[in-house]
C-alpha positions in Angstrom: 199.3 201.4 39.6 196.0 202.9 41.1 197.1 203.8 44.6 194.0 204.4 47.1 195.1 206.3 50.6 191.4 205.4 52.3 190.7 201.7 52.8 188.2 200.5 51.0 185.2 198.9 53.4 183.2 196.1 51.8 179.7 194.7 53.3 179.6 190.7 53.3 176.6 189.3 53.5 176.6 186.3 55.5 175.0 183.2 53.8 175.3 179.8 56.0 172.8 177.9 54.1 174.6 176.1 51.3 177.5 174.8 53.7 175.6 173.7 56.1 174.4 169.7 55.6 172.3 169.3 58.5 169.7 171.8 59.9 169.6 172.6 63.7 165.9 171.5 64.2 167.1 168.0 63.3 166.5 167.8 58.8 169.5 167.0 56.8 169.3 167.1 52.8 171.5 165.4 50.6 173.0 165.7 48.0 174.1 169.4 49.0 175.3 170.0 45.3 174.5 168.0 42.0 175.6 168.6 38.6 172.8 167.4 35.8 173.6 167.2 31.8 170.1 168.1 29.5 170.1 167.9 26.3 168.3 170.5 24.6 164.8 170.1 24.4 164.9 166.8 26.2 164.1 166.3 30.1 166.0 164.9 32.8 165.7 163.7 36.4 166.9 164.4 39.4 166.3 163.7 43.4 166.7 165.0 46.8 166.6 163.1 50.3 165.5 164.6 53.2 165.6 162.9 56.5 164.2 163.6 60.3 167.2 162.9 61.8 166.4 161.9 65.8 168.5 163.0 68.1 166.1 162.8 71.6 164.0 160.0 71.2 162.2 161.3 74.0 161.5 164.7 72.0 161.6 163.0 69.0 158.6 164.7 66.8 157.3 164.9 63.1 158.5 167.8 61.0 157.0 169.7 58.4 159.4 170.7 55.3 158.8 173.0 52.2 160.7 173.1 48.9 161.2 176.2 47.2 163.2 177.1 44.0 165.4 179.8 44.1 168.0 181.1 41.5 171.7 181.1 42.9 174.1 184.5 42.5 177.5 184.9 43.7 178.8 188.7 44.9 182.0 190.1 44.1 183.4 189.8 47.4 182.4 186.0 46.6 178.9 185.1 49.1 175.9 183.6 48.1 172.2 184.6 47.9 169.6 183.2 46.5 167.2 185.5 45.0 163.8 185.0 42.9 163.5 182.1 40.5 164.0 183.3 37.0 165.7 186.7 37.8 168.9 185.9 37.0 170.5 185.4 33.4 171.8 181.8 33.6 168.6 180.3 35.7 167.3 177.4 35.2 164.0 177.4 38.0 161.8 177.9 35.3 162.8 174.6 34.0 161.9 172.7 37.5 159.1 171.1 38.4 159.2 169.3 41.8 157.3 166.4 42.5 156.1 167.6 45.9 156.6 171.4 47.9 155.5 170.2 51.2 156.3 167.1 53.3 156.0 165.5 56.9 158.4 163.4 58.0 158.2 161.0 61.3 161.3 160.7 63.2 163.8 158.9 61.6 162.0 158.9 58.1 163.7 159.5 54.8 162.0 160.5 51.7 163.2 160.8 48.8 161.6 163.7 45.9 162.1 163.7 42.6 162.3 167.0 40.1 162.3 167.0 36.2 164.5 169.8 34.6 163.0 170.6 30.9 165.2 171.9 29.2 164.4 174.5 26.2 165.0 173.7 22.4 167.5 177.1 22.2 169.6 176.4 25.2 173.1 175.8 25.4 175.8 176.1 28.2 175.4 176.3 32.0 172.6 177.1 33.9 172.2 177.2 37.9 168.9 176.7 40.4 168.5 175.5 43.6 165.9 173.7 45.9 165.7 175.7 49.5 164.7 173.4 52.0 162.8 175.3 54.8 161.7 173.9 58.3 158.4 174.7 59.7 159.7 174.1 63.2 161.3 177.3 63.9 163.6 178.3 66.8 164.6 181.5 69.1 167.8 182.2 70.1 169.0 183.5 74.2 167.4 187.2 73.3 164.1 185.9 71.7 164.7 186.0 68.0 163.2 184.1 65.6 165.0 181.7 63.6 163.8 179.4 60.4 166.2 176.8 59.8 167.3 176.6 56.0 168.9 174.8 53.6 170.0 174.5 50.3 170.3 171.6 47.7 172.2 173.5 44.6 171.2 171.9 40.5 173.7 172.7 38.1 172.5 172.0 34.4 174.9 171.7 31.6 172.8 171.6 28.6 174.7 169.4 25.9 175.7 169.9 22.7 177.8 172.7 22.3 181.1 173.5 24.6 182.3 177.4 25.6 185.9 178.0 26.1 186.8 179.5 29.2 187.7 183.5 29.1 188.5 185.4 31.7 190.1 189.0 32.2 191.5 191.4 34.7 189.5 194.5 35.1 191.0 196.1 38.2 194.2 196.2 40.3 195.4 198.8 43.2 196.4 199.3 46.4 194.6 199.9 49.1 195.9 201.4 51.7 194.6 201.4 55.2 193.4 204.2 57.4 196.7 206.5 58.4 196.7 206.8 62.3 198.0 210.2 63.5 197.5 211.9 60.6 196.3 215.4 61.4 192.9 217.6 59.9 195.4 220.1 59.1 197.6 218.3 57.1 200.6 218.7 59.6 203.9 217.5 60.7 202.3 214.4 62.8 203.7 211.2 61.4 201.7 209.0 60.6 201.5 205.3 60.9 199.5 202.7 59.3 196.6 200.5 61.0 197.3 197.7 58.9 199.5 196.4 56.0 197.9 197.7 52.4 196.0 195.0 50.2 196.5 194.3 46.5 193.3 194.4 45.7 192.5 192.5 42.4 189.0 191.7 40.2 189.0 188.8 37.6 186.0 188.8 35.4 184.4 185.9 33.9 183.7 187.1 30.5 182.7 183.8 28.9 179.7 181.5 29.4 181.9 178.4 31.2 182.4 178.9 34.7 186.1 178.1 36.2 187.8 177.7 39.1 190.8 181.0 39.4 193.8 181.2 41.4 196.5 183.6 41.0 199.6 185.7 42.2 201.1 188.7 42.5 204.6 189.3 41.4 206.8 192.9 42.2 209.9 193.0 40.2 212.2 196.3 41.3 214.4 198.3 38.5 216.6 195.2 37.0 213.6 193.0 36.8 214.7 190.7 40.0 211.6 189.7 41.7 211.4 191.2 44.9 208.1 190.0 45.8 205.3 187.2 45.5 203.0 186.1 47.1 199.1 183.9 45.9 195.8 185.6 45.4 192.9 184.4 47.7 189.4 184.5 47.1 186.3 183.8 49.5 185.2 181.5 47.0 187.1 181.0 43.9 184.8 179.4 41.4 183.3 182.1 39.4 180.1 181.8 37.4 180.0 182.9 33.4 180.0 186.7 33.4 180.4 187.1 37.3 183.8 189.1 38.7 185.6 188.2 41.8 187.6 189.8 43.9 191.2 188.3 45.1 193.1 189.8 47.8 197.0 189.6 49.4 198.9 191.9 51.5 201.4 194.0 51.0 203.4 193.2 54.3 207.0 192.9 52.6 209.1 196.8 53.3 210.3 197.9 49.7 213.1 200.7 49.3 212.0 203.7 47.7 212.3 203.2 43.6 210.4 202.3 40.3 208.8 199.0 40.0 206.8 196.9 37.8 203.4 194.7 38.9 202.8 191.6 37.1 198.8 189.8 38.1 198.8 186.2 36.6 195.5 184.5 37.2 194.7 180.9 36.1 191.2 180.1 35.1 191.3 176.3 33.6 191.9 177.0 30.2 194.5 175.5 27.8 195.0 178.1 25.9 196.5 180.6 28.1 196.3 182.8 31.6 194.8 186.4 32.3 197.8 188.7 32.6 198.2 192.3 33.8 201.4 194.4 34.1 201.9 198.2 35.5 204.7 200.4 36.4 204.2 201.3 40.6 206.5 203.8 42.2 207.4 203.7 46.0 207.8 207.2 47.1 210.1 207.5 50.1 206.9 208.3 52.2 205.5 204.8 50.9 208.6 202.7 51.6 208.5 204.2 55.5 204.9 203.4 55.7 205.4 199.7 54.0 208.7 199.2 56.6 206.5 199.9 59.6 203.7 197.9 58.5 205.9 195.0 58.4 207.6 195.3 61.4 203.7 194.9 63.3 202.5 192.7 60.6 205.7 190.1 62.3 204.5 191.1 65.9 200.8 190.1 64.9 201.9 186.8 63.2 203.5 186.0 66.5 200.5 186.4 68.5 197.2 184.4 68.0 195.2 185.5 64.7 191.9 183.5 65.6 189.0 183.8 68.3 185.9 181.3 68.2 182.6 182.1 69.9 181.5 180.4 72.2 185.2 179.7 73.7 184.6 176.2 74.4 181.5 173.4 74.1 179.8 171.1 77.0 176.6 168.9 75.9 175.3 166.0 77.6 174.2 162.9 75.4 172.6 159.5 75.1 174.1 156.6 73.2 173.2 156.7 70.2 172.1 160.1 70.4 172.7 162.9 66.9 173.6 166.4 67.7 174.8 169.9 65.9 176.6 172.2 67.3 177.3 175.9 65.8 180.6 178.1 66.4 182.2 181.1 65.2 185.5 181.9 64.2 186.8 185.2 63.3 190.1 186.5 61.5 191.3 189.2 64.1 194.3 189.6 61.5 194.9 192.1 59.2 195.2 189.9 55.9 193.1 186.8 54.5 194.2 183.1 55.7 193.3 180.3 55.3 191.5 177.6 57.6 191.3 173.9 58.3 189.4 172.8 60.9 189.2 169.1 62.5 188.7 167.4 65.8 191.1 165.3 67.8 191.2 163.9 71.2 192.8 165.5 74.4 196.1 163.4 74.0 196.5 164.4 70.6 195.2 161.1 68.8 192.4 161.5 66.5 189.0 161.4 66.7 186.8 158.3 65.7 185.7 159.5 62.4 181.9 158.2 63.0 181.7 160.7 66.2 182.6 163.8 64.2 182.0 166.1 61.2 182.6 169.6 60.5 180.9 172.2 57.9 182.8 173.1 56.5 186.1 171.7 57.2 188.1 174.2 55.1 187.3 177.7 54.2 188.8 181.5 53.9 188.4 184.7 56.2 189.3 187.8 55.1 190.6 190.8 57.4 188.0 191.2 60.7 185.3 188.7 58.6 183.9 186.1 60.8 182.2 182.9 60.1 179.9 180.3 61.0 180.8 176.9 61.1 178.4 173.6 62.3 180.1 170.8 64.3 177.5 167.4 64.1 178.1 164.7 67.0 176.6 161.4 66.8 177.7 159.3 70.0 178.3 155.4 69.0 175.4 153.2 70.6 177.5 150.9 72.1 179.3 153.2 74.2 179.4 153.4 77.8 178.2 156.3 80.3 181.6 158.5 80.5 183.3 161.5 79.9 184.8 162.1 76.4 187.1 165.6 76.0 188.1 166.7 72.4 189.7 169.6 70.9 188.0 171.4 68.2 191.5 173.0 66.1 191.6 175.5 63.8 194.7 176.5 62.1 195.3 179.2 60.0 198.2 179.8 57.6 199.5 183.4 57.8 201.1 185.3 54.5 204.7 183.9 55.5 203.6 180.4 55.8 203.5 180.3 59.5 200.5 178.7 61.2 198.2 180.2 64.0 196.8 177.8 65.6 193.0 178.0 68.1 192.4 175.0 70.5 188.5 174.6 71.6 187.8 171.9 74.1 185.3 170.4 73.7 183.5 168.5 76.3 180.7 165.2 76.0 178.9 163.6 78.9 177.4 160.9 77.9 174.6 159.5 80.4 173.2 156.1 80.8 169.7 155.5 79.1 166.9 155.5 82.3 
């Protein structure tokens, strides 16, 4: 077992585009994501609406909207980009052709383009693209900046005719162990203490042409072979594209005596014929096993507190009947491990929410340790619906390593004004 003292730090690039179905300025696209067969050689069609959603009639206004094709890549730390079209090995934007690049739409009008996808004589397998959506309206947050509202319809070709199994294999597993507070530039007595559990860090590569969707776990079995730990491997986004790696993550929070052990990685990747596997022998020195009982003991005192914060801490708009609004809020992991999140809205007393008021983007997700991100609440008031005061809760729970849930209340607050 590869045991790293320094943590290792990771940049995330953050990349709202593709969850989020309706633009600020008022645009919403559908259908965020379609899957298109080709034959080889042969063309197919396909088709995007885009609607000017009102939400004042009284500011109500046309807007301009131009398509774009851009190829789609997924990192190893599993966030999009979108970069040139044709640059990446499985694109398929030099098939495209788009029936129109720019269009005006009144408020309220739907329009709906068309593309053609030609596919080549040799191809065979899966190919990605996608159709960015971009705004001309453009608009400036408290501080002045800049913004152009974006978003992205994703085309995923499977050109027919030939099937690719799925293959998949481990190409990395370690520790990581967090930064050791106390420790001392001369190597000295000081005890130290860690900042954080350590992460079982672990990259699954996708090393045939078929993409898949992975899960996993990690398994510690001590000297006799009794498991002693396990625990699931997360991902920020688990499907992986052919010949892409992805990195799954769990913590280490669980004290282990000083000893031999072995590590066993089992990762699932959708294929009948078997499961990517990877065993190694990990030794727990007696300086380890203090270091693993200590983080434990605060990894329990930070389950028991709350894990989650949300900016802004709570939301207050006032609205017409009938009226269509978005609203954007961040959450972050304080934690020191990956959870999970769900996220839904209910009313004050608990009940639920009429389900034509609210929607989330997206409604369940991932955070890893300190990430944050950005998630886009859309309102539309019923038109039959009297001036008053509506109060909801915006909840967001997040299962913790041990199965306990943390869970963040943000009111939410909606005046809703007669029409003059």
């Amino acid at each position: 077992m590869k045991v790293n003292r320094p943590i290792v730090a990771l940049t995330f690039a953050v990349v709202a585009v593709c969850s989020v179905r309706v633009a600020r300025a008022g645009v919403a696209v559908a259908p965020l994501r379609q899957e298109i067969s080709v034959r080889p050689g042969r063309t197919e069609r396909f088709r995007i609406t885009i609607t000017n959603r009102v939400r004042e009639r009284a500011r109500a206004r046309p807007e301009s909207v131009h398509l774009m094709l851009a190829d789609v890549a997924v990192s190893e730390t599993g966030h999009l980009s979108f970069p040139e079209p044709g640059s990446m090995s499985r694109s398929a934007s030099d098939w495209i052709t788009l029936s129109a690049t720019e269009v005006v739409l009144e408020p309220g009008e739907s329009k709906r383009l068309e593309g053609t996808i030609a596919a080549p004589h040799n191809a065979a397998g899966e190919y990605y693209s996608a159709v960015l959506v971009t705004l001309g309206s453009r608009g400036k947050t408290a501080g002045g900046v800049t913004l152009t509202y974006r978003v992205a319809s994703g085309l995923f070709v499977n050109v027919t005719g030939r099937s690719f199994p799925r293959r998949a294999n481990i190409t990395r597993c370690e520790i990581v162990w967090p930064h050791l507070d106390g420790e001392q530039d001369d190597g000295s007595k000081a005890r130290s203490t860690l900042s954080r559990p350590p992460e079982i860090v672990v990259a699954l590569e996708n090393t045939g042409q078929a993409r898949f969707q992975a899960t996993g776990q990690v398994r510690i079995l001590d000297e006799n072979l009794r498991t002693v730990f396990l625990t699931p491997l997360r991902s920020n986004r688990s499907r992986v594209f052919g010949g892409d790696s992805r990195i799954f993550r769990t913590l280490l929070d669980k004290p282990l005596p000083a000893g031999q052990y072995q590590l066993h990685v089992e990762m699932d990747y959708e294929s009948q014929w078997g499961k990517a596997r990877h065993r190694e022998p990990l030794e727990i020195t007696p300086e380890l096993a203090r270091l693993l009982e200590q983080a434990a003991a605060e990894s329990d005192e930070r389950q028991a507190g709350d894990i989650l914060k949300a900016e802004p801490e709570s939301l207050h708009c006032n609205m017409l009947p009938g009226a269509f609004r978005s609203f954007g809020i961040v959450v972050k992991n304080t934690s020191g491990y990956t959870v999970p999140i769900s996220a839904a809205v209910t009313g004050q007393d608990e009940g639920p929410a009429p389900e034509k008021w609210w929607s989330i983007e997206p409604g369940t997700f991932e955070l890893t340790a300190g990430s944050r991100r950005s998630l886009v609440l859309l309102l539309r008031v019923p038109r039959d619906i009297d001036p008053q005061e509506q109060e909801f809760l915006l909840v967001l729970r997040a299962m913790q390593p041990d199965g306990a849930v943390s869970e963040l209340r943000v009111p939410v607050n909606v005046a809703i004004r007669a029409r003059r």
